[in-house]
C-alpha atoms as one frame of an Amber mdcrd trajectory, in Angstrom:
protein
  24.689 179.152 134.221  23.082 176.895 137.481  19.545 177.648 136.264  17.567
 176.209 133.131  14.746 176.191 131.312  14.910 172.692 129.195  12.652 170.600
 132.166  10.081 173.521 131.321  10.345 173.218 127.711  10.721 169.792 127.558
   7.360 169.561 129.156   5.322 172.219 128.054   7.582 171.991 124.511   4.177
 172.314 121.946   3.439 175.610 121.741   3.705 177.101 118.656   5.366 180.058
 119.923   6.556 181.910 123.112   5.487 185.362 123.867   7.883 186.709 126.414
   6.759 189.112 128.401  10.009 191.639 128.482   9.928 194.552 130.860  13.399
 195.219 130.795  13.971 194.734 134.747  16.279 192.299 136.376  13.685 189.523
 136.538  12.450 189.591 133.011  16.019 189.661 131.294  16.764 186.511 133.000
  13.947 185.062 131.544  15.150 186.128 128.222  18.515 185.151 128.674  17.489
 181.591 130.150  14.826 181.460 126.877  17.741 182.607 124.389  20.083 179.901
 126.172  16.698 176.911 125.922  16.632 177.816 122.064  20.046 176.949 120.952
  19.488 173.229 121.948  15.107 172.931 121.523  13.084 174.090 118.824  11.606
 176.940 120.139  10.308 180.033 118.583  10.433 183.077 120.461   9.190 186.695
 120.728  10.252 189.256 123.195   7.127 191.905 123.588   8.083 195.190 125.776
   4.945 196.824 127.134   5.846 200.516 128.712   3.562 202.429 130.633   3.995
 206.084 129.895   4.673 206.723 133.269   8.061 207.205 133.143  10.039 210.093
 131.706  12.591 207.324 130.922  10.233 205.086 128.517  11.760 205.966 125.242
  15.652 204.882 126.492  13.935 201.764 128.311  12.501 200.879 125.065  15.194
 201.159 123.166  17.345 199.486 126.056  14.914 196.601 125.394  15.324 196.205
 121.788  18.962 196.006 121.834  19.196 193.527 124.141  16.478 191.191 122.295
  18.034 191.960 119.143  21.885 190.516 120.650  19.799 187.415 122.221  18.606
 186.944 117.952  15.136 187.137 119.493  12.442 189.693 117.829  10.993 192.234
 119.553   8.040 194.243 119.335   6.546 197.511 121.463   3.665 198.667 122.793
   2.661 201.675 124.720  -0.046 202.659 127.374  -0.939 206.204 127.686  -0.749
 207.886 130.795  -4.306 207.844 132.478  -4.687 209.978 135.506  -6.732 207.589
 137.629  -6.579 206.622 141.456  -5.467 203.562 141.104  -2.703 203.268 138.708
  -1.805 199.728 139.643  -4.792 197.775 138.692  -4.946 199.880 135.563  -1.524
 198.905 134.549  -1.594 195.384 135.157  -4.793 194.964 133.336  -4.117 197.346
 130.452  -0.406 195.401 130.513  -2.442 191.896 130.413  -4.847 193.351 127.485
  -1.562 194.148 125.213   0.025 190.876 125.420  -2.929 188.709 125.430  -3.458
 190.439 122.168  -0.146 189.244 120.453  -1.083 185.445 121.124  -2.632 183.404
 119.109  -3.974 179.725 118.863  -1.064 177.621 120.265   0.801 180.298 121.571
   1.864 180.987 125.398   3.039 183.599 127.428   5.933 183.964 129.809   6.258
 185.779 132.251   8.722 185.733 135.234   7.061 185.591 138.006   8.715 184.407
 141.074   8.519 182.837 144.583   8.832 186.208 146.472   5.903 187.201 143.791
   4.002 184.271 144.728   4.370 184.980 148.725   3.118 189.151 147.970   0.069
 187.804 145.851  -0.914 185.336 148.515  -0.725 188.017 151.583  -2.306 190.564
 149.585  -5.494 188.108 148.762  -4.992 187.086 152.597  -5.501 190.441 153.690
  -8.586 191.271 151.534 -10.015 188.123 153.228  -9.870 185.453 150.219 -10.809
 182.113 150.320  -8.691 178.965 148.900  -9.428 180.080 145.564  -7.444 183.236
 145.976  -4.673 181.866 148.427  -3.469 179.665 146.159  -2.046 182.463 144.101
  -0.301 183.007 140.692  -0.806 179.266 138.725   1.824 178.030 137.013   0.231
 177.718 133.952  -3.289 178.514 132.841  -5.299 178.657 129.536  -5.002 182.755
 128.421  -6.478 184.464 125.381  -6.259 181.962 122.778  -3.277 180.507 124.341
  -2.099 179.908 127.712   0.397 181.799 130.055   2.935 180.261 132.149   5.907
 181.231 134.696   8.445 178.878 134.460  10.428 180.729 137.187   7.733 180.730
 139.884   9.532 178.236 142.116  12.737 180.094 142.120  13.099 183.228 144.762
  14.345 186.825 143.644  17.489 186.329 145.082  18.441 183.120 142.856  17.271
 185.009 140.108  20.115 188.029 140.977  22.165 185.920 141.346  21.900 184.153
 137.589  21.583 187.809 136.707  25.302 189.028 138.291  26.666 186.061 136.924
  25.386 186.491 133.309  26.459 190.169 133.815  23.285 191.500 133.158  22.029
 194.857 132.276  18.803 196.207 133.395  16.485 198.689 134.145  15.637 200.343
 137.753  11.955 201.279 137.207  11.528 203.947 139.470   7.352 203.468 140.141
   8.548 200.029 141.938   9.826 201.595 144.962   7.033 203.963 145.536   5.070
 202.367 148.767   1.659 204.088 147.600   1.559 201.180 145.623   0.084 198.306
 148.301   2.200 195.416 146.610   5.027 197.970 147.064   4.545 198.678 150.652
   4.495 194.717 151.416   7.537 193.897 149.190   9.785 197.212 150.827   8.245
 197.649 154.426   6.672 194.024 156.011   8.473 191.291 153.769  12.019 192.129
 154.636  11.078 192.054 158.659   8.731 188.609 157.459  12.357 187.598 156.422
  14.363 188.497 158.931  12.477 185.847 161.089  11.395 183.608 158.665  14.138
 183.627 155.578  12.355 180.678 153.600   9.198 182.213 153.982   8.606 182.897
 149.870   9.369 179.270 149.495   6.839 178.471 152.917   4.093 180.365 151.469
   4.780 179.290 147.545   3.983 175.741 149.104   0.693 176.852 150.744  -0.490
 178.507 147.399   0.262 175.174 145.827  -2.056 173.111 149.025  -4.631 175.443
 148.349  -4.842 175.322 144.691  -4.972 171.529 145.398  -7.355 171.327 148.016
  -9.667 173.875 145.014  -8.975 171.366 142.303  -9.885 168.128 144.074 -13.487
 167.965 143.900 -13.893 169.253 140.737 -11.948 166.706 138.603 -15.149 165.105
 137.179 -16.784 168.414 136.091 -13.603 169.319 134.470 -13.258 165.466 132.300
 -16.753 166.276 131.602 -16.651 169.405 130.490 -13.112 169.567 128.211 -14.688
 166.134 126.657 -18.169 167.941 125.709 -15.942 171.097 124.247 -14.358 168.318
 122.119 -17.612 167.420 120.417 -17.239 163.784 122.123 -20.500 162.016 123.694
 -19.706 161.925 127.704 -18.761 158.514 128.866 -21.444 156.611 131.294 -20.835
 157.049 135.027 -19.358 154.072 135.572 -16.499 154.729 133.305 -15.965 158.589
 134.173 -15.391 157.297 138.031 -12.700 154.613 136.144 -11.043 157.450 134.804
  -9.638 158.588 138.863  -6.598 156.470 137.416  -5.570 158.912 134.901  -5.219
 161.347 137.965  -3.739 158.935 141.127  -1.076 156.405 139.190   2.177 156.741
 139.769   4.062 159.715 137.574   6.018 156.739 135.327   2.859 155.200 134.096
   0.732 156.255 131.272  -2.872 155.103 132.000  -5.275 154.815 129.393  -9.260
 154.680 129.775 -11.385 154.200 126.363 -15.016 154.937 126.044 -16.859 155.290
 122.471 -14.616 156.187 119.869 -12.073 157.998 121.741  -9.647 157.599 124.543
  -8.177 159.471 127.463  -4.321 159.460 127.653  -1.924 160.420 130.564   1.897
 161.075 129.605   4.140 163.022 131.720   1.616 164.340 133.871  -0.361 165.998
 131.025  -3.859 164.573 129.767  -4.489 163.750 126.114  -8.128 163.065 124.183
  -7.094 160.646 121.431  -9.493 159.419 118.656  -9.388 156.217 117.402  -9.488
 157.287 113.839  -6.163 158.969 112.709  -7.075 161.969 110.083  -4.911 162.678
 107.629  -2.485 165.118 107.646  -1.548 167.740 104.345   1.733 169.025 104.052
   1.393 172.887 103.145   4.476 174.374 102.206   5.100 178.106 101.638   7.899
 180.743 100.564   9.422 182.677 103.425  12.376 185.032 103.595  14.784 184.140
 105.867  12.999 181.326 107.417  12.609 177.809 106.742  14.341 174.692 104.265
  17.030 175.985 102.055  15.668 173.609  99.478  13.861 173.009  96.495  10.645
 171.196  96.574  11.782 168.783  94.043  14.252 167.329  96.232  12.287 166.447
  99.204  10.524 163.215 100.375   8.133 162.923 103.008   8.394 159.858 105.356
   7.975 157.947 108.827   9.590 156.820 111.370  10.679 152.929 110.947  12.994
 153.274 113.359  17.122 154.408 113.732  16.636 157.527 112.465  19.357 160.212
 112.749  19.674 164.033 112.228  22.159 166.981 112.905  20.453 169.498 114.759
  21.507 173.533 114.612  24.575 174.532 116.070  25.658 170.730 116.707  28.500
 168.993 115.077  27.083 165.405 115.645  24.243 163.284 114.977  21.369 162.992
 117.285  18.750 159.722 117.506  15.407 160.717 116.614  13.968 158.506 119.118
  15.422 160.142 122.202  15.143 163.448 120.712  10.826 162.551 121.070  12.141
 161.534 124.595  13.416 164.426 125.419  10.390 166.817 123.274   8.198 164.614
 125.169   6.071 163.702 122.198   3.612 161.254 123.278   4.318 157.636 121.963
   1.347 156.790 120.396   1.762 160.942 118.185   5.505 159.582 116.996   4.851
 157.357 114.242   2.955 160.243 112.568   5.565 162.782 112.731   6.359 163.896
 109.051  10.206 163.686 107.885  11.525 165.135 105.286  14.810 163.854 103.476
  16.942 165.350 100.619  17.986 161.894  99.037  18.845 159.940 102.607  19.525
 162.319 104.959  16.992 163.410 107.088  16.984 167.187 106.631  13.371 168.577
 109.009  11.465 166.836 111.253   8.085 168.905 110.808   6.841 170.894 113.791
   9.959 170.705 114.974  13.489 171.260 114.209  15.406 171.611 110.400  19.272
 169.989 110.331  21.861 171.782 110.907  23.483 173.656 107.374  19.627 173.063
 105.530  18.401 176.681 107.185  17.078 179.106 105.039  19.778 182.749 105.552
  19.069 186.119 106.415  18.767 187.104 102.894  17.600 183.531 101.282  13.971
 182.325 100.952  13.287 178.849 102.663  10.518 176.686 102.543   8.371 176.254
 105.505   6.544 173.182 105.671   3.448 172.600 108.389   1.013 170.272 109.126
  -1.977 170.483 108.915  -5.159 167.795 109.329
């Protein structure tokens, strides 16, 4: 379809869950559909949540508009619905009150999506310019950041609205027109509908111009802070804090070259880089219990009897959903990017000698639990 997901979730691939953030609107389906496409070849599990505002004599149709279209994706959807406040100003209200909804169907492990996008990026960063921000607030929407008791990201900031409608017309898409969005009370509004389109006229890239500023500043607010932030994610760990000498060693895990994977050790624990993500790993591997439990619909369509847990020793093959051939486990962790030194602990499961679930992960193709079948889901846990 000329625009994909997979880099995304093959690099932020560990969450336990994705909460998508489903409006109904032109930008927001294509995050669906480009979520529903990621899931037939990655592991993913997905949730579409729809979050109307009252506002609209139209809500109840949206709604429903919603669930159909999560329901013909196969991805569940759930509702939720903010009364209509009078207030002055609407827009904050609804944005927080909208935040406060989702952020309360994540938990531990989870993230949310939402589909945010260049020309989103360029608004947020003239509106903060305007109200006089610093280089905090001109560097915009992140890309990811830790959120409720997850952490929300928008995989589609980099692309502008226009690429978007364009994936959208050639998916055929259906979507809503929410009315409130072309009202220019609304100061986002105004700047989208009134001073970006002359912006544009003179300057066409300038979403992509000013997405690229965002990123300097954020940057330019990061850099001096990397030692607080060691310090302080290796204190919420409950590790002692390395000496001085070895926290300045640890600049390497930030400046090397993206293909290595540095490594700095202090105490019982070490500090990890692997594709551009930083890991705390303890010398001491705990063990890890198996819990198994009886779900409808979901899970091994097996009995317990027949299973055997193992490891990896290497050659390793299994059919994953929807495929007709056999994939290598090894560049299947290649492509989840599963840190090397987490691979050897990965539990398999096998029914006699084939290699039926890799736990956390993916079951084989023809060993899923049906609609109306209970299934065994297995988890780790330490």
């Amino acid at each position: 379809m000329g625009l994909s997901l997979n880099d995304f979730f093959n690099q932020h691939g560990h969450a336990r869950r994705y909460v998508i953030a489903y409006s109904g609107g032109m930008d927001s389906h294509v995050l669906l559909a480009l979520c529903a496409e990621a899931a037939k070849t990655l592991p993913l599990s997905l949730v579409a949540v729809h979050v109307a505002h009252g506002a609209s004599p139209h809500g109840e149709s949206w709604i429903a508009h919603c669930k159909l279209v999560a329901t013909a994706y196969g991805i569940p959807f759930q509702c939720e619905v903010l009364p209509e406040i009078p207030q002055k100003n609407k827009e904050d209200y609804w944005r927080r009150a909208r935040y406060e909804k989702l952020a309360a169907h994540l938990q531990p492990d989870d993230m949310l999506l939402t589909a945010h996008h260049a020309d989103d990026q360029a608004e947020t960063v003239l509106l903060q310019l305007l109200r006089g921000a610093g280089p905090k607030g001109l560097a915009g929407m992140p890309a990811i950041k830790p959120f409720a008791k997850g952490q929300h990201a928008r995989p589609l900031l980099s692309f502008s609205r226009d690429v978007l409608r364009k994936v959208a017309e050639q998916l055929s898409l259906k979507w809503i027109e929410d009315e409130s969005n072309t009202k220019i009370d609304f100061a986002r509004n105004y700047l989208r509908h009134e001073v970006i389109p002359l912006l544009k006229k003179r300057w066409p890239a300038m979403s992509q111009t000013i997405s690229r500023s965002a990123m300097h500043c954020a940057k330019a607010g990061e850099a001096p802070n990397w030692r607080l932030v060691l310090r302080q994610w290796i204190a919420d760990h409950g590790y002692p804090l390395p000496s001085a000498k070895k926290m300045e060693s640890m600049q390497a895990l930030l400046t090397a070259k993206p293909d290595r994977n540095p490594c700095v050790r202090f105490g019982d624990v070490s500090i990890r880089r692997y594709q551009d993500q930083l890991y705390l790993v303890p010398d001491e591997v705990k063990e890890q219990k198996l819990i198994a439990t009886r779900v409808l619909g979901q899970g091994l369509r097996v009995s317990l009897d027949e299973l055997a847990v193992r490891y990896r020793k290497g050659g390793e093959r299994i059919q994953l959903p929807h495929h007709t051939h056999h994939s290598d486990l090894k560049k299947l962790l290649q492509q989840w990017r599963v840190p090397p030194w987490q691979r050897a602990t990965i539990p398999l499961l096998y029914a006699g000698e084939t290699l039926v679930a890799i736990v956390g992960f993916v079951i084989a193709e023809g060993w899923q639990a049906g609609a109306e079948q209970l299934g065994w889901v297995v988890r780790a846990c330490a």
